[in-house]
PATORPA-418531 format. One line per 8 residues: number of its first residue (from 1); their letters; for each residue x, y, z of N, C-alpha, C. Coordinates in steps of 0.02 Angstrom, whole numbers, plus 50000, padded with zeros to 5 digits. Layout:
NUM = A = X Y Z X Y Z X Y Z | ... $
This chain:
1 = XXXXXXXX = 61886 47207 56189 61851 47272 56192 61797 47273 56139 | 61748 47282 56158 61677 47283 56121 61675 47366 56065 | 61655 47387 56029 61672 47414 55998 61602 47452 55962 | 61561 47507 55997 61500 47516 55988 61468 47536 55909 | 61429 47511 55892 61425 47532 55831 61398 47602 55827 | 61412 47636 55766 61394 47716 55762 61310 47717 55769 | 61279 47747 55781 61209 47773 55783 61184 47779 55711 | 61139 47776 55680 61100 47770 55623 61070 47839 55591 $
9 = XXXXXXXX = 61114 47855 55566 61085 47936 55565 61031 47955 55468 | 61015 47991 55465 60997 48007 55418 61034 48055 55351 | 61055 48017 55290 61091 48047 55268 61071 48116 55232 | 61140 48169 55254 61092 48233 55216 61094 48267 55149 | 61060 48273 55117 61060 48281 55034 61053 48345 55045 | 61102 48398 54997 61102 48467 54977 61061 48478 54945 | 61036 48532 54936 61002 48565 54880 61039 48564 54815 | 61034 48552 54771 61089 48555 54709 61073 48642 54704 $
17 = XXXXXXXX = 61144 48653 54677 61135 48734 54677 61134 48743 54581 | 61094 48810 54561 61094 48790 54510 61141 48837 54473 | 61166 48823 54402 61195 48890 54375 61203 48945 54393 | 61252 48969 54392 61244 49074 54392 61200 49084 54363 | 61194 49072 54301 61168 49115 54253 61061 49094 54261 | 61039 49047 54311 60988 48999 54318 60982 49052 54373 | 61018 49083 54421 60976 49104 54481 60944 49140 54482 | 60915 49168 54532 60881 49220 54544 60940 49301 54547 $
25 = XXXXXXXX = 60950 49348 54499 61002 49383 54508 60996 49452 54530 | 60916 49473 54553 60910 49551 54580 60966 49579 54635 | 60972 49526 54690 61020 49538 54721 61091 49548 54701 | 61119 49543 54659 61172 49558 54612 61193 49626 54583 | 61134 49670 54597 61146 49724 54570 61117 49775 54633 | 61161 49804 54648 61170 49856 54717 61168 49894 54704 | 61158 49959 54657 61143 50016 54644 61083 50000 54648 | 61054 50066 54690 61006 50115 54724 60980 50129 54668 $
33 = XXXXXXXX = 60983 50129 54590 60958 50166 54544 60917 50114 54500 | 60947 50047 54534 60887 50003 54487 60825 49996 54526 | 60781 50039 54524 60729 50038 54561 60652 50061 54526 | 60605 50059 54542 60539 50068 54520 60524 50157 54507 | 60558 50194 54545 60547 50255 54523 60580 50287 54474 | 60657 50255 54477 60665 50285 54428 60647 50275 54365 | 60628 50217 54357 60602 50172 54299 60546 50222 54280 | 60491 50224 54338 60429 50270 54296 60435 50328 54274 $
41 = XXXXXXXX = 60487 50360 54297 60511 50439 54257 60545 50417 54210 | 60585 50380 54166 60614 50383 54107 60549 50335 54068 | 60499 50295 54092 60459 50256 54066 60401 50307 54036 | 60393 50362 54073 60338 50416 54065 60369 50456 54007 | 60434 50492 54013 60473 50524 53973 60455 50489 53898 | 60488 50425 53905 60490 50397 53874 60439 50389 53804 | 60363 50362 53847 60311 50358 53828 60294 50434 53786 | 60297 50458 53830 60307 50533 53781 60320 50575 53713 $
49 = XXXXXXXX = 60376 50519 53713 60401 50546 53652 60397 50506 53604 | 60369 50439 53621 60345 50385 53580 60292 50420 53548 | 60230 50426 53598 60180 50463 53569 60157 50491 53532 | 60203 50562 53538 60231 50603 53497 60249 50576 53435 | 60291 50570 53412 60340 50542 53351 60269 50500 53315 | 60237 50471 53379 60195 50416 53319 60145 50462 53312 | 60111 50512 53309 60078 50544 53290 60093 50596 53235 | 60144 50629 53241 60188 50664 53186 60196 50621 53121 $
57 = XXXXXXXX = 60235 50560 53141 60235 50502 53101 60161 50485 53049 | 60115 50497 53071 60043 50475 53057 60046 50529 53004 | 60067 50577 53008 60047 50630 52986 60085 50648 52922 | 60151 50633 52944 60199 50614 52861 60194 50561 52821 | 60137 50499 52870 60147 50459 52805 60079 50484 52774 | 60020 50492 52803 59970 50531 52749 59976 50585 52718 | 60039 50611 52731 60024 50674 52689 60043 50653 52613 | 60101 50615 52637 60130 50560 52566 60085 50504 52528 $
65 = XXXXXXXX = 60038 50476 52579 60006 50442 52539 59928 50435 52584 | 59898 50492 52549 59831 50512 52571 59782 50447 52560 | 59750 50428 52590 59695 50388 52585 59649 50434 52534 | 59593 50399 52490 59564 50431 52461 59521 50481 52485 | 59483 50490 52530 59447 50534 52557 59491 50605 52598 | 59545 50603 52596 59578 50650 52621 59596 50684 52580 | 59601 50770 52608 59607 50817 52551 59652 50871 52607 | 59718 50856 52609 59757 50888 52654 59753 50984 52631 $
73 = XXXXXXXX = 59776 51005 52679 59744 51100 52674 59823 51114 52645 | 59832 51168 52597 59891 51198 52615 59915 51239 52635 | 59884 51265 52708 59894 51305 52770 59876 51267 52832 | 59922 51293 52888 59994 51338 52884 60049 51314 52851 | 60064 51370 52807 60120 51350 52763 60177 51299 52788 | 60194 51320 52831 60253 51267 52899 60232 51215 52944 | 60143 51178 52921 60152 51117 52956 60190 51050 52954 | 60191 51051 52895 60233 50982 52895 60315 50991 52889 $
81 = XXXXXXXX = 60333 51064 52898 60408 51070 52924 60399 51059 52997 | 60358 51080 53033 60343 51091 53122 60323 51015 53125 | 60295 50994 53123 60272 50889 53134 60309 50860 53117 | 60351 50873 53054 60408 50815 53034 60477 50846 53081 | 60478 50891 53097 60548 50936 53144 60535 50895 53201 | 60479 50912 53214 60439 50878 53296 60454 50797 53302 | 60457 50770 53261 60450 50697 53252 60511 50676 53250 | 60551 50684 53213 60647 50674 53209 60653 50686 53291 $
89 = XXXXXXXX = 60631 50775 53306 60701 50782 53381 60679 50736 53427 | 60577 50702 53424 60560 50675 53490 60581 50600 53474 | 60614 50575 53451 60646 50510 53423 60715 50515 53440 | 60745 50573 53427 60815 50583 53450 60837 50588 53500 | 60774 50611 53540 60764 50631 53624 60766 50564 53660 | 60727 50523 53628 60699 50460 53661 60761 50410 53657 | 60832 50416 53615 60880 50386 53624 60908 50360 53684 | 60925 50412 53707 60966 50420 53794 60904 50384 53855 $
97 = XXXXXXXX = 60835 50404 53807 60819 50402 53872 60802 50310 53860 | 60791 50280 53808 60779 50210 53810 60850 50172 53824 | 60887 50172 53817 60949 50153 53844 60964 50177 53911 | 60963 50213 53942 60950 50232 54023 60898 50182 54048 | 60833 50187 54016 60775 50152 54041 60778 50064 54058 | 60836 50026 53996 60844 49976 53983 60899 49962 54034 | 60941 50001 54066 60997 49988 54098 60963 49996 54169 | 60926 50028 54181 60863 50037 54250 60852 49983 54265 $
105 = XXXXXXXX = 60796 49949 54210 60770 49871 54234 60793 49814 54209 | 60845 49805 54171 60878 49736 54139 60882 49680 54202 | 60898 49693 54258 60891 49671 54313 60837 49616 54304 | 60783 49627 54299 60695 49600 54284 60710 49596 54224 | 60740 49598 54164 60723 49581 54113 60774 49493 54104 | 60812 49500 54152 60846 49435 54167 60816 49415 54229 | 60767 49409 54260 60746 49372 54316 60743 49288 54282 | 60762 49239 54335 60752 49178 54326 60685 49149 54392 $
113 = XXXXXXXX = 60643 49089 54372 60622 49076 54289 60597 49138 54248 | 60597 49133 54199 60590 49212 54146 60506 49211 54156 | 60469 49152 54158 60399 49144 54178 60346 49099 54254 | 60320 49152 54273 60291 49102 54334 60213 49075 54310 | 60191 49107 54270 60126 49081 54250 60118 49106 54192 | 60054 49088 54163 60028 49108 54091 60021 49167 54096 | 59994 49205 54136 59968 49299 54113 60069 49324 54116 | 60114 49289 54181 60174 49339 54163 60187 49307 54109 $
121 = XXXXXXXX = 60212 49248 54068 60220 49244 54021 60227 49303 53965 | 60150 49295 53978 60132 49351 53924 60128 49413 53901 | 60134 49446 53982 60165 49497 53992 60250 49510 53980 | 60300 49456 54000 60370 49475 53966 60362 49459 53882 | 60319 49427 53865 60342 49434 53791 60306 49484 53756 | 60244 49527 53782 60227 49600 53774 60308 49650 53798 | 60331 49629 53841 60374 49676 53870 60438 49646 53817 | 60442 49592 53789 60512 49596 53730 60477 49617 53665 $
129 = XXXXXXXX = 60420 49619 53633 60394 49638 53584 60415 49731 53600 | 60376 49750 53625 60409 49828 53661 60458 49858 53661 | 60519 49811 53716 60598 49812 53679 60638 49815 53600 | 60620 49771 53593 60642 49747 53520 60606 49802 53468 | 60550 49807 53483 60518 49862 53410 60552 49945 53444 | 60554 49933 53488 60578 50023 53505 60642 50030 53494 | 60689 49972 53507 60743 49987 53484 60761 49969 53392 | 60709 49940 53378 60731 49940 53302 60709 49999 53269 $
137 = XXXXXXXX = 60653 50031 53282 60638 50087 53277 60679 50155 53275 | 60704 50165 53321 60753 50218 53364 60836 50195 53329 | 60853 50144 53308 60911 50109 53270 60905 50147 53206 | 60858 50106 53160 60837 50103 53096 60813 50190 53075 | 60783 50219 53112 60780 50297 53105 60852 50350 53116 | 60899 50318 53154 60954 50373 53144 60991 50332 53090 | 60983 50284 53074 61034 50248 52998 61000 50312 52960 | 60929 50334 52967 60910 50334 52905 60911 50415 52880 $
145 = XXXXXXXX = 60904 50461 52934 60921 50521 52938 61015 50543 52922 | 61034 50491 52968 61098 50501 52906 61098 50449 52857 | 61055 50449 52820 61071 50420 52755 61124 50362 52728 | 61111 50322 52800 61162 50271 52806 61106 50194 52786 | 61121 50169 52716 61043 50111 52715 61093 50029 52732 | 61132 50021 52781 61138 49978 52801 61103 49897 52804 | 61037 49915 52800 60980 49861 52788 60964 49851 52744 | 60936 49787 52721 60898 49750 52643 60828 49775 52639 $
153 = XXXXXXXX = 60784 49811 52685 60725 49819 52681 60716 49896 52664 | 60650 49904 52626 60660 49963 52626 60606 50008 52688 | 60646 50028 52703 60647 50083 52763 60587 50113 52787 | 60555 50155 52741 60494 50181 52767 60436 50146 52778 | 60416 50083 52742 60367 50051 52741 60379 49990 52812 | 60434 49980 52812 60460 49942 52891 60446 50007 52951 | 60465 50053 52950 60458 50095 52989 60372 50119 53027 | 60354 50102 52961 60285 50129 52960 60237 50083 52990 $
161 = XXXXXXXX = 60246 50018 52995 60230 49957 53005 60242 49961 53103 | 60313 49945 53100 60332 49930 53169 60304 49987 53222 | 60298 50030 53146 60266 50094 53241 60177 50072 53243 | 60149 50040 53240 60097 50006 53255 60125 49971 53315 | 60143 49906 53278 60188 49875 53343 60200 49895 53400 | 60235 49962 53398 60272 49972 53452 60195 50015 53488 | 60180 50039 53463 60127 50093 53488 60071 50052 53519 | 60059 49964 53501 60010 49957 53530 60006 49916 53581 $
169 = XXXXXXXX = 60087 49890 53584 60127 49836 53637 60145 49899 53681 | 60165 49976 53693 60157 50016 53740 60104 50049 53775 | 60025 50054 53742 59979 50083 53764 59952 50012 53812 | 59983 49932 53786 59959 49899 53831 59988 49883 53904 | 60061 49901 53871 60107 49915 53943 60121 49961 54000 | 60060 50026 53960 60042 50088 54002 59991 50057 54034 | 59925 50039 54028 59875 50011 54058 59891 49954 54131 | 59931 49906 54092 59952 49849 54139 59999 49882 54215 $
177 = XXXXXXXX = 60054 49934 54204 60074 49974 54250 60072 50034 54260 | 60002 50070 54258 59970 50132 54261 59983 50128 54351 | 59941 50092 54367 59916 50092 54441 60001 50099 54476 | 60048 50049 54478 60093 50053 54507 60129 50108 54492 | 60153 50130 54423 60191 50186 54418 60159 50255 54448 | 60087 50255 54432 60052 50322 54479 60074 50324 54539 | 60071 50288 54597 60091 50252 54637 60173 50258 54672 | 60206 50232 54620 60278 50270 54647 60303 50336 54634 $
185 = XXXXXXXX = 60269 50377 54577 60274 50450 54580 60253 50491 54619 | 60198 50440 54660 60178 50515 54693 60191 50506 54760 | 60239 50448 54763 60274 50441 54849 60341 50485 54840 | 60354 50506 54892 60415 50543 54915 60468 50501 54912 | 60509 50480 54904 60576 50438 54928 60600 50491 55004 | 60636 50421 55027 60675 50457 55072 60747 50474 55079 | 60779 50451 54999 60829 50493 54982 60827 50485 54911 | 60818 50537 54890 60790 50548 54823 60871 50589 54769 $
193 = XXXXXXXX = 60935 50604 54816 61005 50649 54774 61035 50602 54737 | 61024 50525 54746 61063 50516 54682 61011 50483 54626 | 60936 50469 54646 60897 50450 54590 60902 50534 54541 | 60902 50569 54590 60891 50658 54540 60940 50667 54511 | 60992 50655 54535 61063 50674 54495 61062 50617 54428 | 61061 50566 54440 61052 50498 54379 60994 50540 54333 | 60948 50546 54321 60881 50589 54309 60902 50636 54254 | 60917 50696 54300 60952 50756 54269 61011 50760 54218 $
201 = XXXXXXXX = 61056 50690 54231 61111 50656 54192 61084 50659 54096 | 61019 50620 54135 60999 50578 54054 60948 50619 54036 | 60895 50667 54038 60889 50710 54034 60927 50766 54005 | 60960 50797 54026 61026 50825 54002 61030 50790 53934 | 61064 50738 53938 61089 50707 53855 61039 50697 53789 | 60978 50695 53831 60940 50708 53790 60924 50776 53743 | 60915 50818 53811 60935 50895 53771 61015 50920 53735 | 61042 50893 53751 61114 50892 53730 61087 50868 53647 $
209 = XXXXXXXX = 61051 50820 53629 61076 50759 53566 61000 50814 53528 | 60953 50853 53551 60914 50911 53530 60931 50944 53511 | 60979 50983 53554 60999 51053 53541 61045 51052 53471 | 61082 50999 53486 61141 51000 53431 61118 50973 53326 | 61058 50960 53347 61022 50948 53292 60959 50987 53283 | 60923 51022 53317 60846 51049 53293 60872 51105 53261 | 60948 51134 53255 60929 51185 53221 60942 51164 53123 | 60940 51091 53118 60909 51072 53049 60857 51087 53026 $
217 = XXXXXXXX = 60801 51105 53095 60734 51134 53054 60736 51197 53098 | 60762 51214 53109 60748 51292 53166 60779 51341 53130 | 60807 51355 53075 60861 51388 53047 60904 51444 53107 | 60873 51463 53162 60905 51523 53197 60964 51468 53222 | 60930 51434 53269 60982 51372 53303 61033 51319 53241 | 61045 51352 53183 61074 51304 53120 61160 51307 53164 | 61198 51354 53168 61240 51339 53202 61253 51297 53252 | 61231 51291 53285 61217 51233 53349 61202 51162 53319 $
225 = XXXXXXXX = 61190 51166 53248 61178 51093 53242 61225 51061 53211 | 61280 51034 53254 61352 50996 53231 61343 50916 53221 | 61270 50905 53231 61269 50826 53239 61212 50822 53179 | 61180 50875 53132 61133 50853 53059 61192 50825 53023 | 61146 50799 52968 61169 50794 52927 61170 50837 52863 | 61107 50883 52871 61085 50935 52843 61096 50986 52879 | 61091 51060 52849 61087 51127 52901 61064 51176 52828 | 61008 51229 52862 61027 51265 52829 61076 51316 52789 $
233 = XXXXXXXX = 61060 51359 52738 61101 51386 52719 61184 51338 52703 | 61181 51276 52696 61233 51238 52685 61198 51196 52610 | 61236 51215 52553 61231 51177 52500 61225 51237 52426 | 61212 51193 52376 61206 51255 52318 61151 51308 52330 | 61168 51371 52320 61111 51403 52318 61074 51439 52384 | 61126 51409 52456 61111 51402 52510 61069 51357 52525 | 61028 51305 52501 60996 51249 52509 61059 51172 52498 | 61014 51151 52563 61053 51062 52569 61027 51028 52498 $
241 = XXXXXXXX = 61044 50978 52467 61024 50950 52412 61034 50865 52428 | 60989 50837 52442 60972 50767 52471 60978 50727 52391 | 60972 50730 52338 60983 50702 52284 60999 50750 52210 | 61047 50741 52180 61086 50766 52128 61071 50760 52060 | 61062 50797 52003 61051 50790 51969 61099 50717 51937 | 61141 50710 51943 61187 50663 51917 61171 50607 51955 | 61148 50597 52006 61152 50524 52056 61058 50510 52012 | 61036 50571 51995 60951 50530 51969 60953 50536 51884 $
249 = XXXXXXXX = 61016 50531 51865 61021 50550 51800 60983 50571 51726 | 60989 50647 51759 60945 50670 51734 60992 50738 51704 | 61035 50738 51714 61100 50815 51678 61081 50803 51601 | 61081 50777 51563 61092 50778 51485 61004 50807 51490 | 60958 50774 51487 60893 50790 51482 60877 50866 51525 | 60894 50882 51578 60865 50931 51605 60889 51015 51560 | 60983 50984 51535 60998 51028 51492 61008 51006 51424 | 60933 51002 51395 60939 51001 51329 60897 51066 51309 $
257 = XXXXXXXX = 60918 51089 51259 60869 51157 51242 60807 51130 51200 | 60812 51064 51202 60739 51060 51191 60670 51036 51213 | 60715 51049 51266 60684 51033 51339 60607 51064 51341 | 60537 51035 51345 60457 51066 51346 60413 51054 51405 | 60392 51078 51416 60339 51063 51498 60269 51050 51444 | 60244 50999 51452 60166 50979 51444 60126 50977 51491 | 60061 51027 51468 60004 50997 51515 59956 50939 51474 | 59949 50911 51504 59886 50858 51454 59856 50809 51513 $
265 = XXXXXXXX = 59813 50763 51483 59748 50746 51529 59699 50741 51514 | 59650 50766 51564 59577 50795 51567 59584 50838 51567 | 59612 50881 51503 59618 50970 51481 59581 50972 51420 | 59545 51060 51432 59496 51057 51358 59580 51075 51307 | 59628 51101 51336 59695 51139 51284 59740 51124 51306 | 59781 51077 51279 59859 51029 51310 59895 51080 51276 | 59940 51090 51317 59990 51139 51317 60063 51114 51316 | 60113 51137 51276 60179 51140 51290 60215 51206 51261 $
273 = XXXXXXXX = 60266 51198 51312 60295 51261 51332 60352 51261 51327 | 60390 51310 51293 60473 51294 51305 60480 51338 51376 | 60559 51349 51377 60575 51375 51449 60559 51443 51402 | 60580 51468 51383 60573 51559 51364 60494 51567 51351 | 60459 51513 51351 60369 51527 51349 60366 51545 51424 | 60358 51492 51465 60362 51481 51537 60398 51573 51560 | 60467 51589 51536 60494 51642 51570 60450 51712 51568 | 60425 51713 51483 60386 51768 51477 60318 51763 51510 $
281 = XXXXXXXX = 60284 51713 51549 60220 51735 51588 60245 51780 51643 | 60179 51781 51673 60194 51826 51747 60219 51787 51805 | 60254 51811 51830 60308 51787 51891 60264 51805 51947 | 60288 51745 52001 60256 51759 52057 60297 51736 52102 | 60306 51785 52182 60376 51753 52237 60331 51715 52275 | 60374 51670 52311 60336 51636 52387 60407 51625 52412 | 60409 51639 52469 60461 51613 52525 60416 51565 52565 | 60448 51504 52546 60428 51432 52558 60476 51392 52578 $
289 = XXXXXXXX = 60465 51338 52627 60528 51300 52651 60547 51233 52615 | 60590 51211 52613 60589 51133 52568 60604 51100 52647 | 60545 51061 52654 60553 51026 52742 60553 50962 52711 | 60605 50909 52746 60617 50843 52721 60600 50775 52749 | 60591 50730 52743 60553 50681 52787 60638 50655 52839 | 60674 50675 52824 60737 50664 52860 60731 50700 52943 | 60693 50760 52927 60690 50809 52983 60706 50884 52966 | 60764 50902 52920 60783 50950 52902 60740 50988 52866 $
297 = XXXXXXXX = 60735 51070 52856 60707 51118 52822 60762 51176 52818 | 60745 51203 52753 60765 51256 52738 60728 51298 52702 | 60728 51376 52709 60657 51410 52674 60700 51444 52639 | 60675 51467 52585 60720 51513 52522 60645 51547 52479 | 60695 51592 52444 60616 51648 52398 60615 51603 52349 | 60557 51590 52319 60562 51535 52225 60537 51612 52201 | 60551 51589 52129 60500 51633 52082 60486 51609 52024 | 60412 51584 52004 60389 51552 51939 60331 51572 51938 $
305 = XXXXXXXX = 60299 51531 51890 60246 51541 51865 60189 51480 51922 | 60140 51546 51931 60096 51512 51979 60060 51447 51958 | 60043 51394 51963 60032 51313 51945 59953 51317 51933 | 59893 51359 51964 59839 51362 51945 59823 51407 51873 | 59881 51446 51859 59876 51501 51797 59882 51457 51728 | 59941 51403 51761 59946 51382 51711 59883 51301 51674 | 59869 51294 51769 59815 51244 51726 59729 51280 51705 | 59750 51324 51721 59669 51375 51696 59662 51410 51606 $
313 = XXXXXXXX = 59737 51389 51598 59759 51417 51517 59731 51350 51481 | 59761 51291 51547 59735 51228 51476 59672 51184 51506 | 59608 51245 51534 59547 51235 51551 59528 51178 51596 | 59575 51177 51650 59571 51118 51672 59511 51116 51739 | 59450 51065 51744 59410 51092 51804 59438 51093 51868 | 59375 51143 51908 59428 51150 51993 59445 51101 52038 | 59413 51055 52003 59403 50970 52056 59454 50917 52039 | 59470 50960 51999 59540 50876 51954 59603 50897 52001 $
321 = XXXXXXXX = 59626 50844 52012 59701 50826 52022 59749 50838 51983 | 59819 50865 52023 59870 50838 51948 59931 50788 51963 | 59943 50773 51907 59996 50723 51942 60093 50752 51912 | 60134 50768 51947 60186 50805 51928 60231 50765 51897 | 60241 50777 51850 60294 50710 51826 60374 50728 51804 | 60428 50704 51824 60507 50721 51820 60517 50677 51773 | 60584 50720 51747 60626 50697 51684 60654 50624 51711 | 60643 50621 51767 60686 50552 51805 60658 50509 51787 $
329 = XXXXXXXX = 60699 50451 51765 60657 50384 51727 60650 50326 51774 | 60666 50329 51854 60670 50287 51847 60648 50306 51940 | 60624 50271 52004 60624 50315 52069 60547 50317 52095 | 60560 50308 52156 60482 50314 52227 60452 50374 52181 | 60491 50412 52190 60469 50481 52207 60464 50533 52117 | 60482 50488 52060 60496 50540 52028 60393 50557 51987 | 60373 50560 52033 60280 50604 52026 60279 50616 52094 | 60242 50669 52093 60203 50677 52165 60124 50702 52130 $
337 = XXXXXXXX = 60059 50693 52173 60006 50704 52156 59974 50786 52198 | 59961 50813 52164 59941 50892 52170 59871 50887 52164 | 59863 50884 52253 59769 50903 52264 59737 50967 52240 | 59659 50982 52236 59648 51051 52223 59670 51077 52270 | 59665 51084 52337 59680 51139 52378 59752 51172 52389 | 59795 51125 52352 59865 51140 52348 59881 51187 52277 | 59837 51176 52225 59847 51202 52162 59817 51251 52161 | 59741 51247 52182 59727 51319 52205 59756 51374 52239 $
345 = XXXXXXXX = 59799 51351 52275 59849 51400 52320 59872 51436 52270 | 59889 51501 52280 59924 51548 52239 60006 51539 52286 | 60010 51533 52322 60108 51498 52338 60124 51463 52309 | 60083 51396 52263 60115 51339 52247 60136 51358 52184 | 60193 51357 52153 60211 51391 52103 60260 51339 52053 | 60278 51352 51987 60302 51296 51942 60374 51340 51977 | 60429 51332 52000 60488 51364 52022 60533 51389 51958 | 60549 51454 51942 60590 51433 51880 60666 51479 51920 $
353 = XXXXXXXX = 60664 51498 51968 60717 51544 52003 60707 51528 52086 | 60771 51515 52122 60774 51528 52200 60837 51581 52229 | 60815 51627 52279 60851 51664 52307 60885 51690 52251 | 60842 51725 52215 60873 51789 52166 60907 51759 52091 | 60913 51684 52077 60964 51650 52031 60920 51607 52002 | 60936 51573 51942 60907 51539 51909 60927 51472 51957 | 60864 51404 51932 60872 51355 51956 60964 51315 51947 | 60978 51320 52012 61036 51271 52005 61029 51198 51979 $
361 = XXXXXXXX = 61062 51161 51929 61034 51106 51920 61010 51041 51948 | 61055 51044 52022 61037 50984 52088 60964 51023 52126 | 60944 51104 52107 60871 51117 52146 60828 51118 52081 | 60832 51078 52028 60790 51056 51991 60766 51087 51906 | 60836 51134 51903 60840 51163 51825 60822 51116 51769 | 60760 51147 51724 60743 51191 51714 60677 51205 51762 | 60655 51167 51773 60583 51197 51821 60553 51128 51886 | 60551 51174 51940 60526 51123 51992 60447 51139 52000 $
369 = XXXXXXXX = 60442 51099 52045 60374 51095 52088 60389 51138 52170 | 60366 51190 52185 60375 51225 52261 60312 51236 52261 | 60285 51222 52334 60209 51214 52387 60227 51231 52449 | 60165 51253 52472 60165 51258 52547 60142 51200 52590 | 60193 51172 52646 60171 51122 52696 60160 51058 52630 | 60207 51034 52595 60216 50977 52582 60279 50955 52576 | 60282 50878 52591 60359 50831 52602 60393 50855 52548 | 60459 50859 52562 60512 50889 52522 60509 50848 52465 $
377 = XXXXXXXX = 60508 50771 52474 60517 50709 52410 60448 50702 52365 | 60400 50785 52390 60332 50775 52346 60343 50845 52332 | 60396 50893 52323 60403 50952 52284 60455 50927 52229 | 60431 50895 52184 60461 50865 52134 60507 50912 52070 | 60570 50870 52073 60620 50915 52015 60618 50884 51948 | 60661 50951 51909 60670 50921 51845 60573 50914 51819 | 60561 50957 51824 60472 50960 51786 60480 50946 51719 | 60425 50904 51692 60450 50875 51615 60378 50874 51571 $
385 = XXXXX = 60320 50850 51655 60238 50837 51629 60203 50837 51680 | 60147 50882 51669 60075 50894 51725 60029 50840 51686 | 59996 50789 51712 59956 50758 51706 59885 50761 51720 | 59818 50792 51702 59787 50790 51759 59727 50752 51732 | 59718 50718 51807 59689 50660 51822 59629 50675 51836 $
């Protein structure tokens, strides 16, 4: 029996299949909600409040550290409580919604290959520069409002930095998907109840993580705010106290009775004063807020001696500066610099009393610095020396 040989066939080679983690994985994720619209409503939101914050932001760090040609107003008394309030809640807002936003498209943020050409390239690593600075941003700002310094760097000058970063890796990521996101907003879906319900979800939490904190600078809404770290009417005196006379050690010096306020400088008559000099001038009130770069404000009555009375005793001209100087030896913050238009103010006053009582010693006994519309950490305590420059 002859025994035919098999036919000559061609052998067939598989495709090698590659990794899980190598494929292509959009199909992997079956919710209806990872999709392009919803993306542009929390991306818009989003953008929003970036905006925001970085403009407010702009505005607290010059007020703190004015470029030379700037000569900030000191009216309305409550701007830089209203911009720095504004700036905390639209950062606090933007929590929920960047973590919603990130859980939207992670999908695409794991697409395999991660690049098909040079422009996407360069576009996902605009789109992880973006990521990464918004969430270090939005991280590093609630450490810092609660007063949690977890990190080796210091804080504001990183802060101040990365929102460049972030602000200029998003105005390029608005441009690049302007056209498409216009585009899917202004189409209808044809079932639009559970993108709205998802929507309204995170939304919601956003106002939820608002409400429960703006009344740190709102004083009416202070009850409602179970998530500050500050509130009004909570602390000595009814004022919050962000640093202690004992933590800037300054208790032995602030109560010594021989304790003197100097003016000196560019004065035609350097002056020093004990506290019972200072008590016998003329008194003057301002109900003024102490607003903090944290977010929080609180307004209370001062009563001292007005700050232009006293530099007009030691002939000082209308164009000079002063520079405020604390018993504190040692600290960012222990000067702040006093423009004319702030000293000219008849509100800005040397503080020697709040809300009816002499200075408590954590609100800056024997004598502070109180202004209108300046950072709380530039109404300087513990007054010791006016400098003027």
């Amino acid at each position: 029996m002859v025994r035919r040989a098999a036919p000559l066939t061609r052998p067939r080679f598989r495709r090698p299949v590659p990794p899980a983690a190598l494929t292509t994985i959009s199909g992997r994720f079956t919710s209806r909600l990872h999709d392009e619209r919803v993306a542009a409503w929390l991306g818009i939101a989003l953008g929003a409040c970036f905006l925001v914050a970085f403009l407010t932001g702009l505005v607290s760090h010059f007020m703190q550290h004015p470029a030379g040609w700037m000569a900030w107003p000191s009216r309305p008394v409550n701007l830089y409580r209203v911009t720095q309030g504004l700036h905390v809640m639209t950062g606090l807002a933007a929590v929920p919604l960047l973590l919603a936003k990130l859980w939207t498209v992670y999908p695409k943020l794991l697409q395999w290959p991660p690049a098909r050409s040079v422009l996407h390239a360069a576009e996902r690593l605009l789109v992880f520069v973006l990521v990464g600075g918004s969430l270090f941003q939005l991280v590093t700002g609630v450490l810092n409002i609660d007063y949690w310094y977890a990190f080796g760097f210091f804080f504001t000058t990183a802060h101040y930095w990365t929102a460049y970063i972030v602000i200029g890796a998003l105005l390029i990521h608005i441009a690049n998907e302007w056209a498409k996101t216009r585009r899917t907003v202004m189409t209808r879906p044809q079932d639009g109840l559970k993108r709205r319900a998802f929507l309204l979800t995170v939304f919601g939490a956003s106002g939820v993580v608002v409400a429960t904190t703006v009344g740190e600078a709102f004083s009416p809404l202070a009850r409602l705010a179970v998530l500050a770290p500050r509130r009004p009417g909570i602390g000595s005196q009814d004022l919050p106290v962000n640093k202690s006379a004992a933590a800037s050690g300054v208790t032995a010096l602030a109560r010594d009775p021989a304790w003197r306020l100097t003016v000196t400088g560019h004065v035609r008559r350097e002056l020093t004063l004990t506290l019972a000099q200072l008590q016998a001038m003329p008194m003057r009130t301002a109900r003024l807020p102490i607003a903090c770069v944290e977010g929080w404000s609180a307004e209370a009555t001062w009563e001292g001696v007005r700050l232009r009375d006293l530099l007009r005793m030691a002939g000082v001209d209308d164009d000079a500066g002063v520079r405020v100087e604390s018993l504190e030896r040692y600290g960012l913050y222990r000067t702040s610099q006093v423009q004319p238009p702030h000293w000219h103010d008849p509100l800005t006053l040397l503080a020697l009393r709040v809300n009816g009582e002499p200075l408590d010693l954590d609100h800056g006994y024997p004598c502070r610095l109180i202004a209108p519309s300046r950072p709380g950490v530039m109404q300087t305590k513990w007054v010791g020396r006016l400098v003027v420059t």
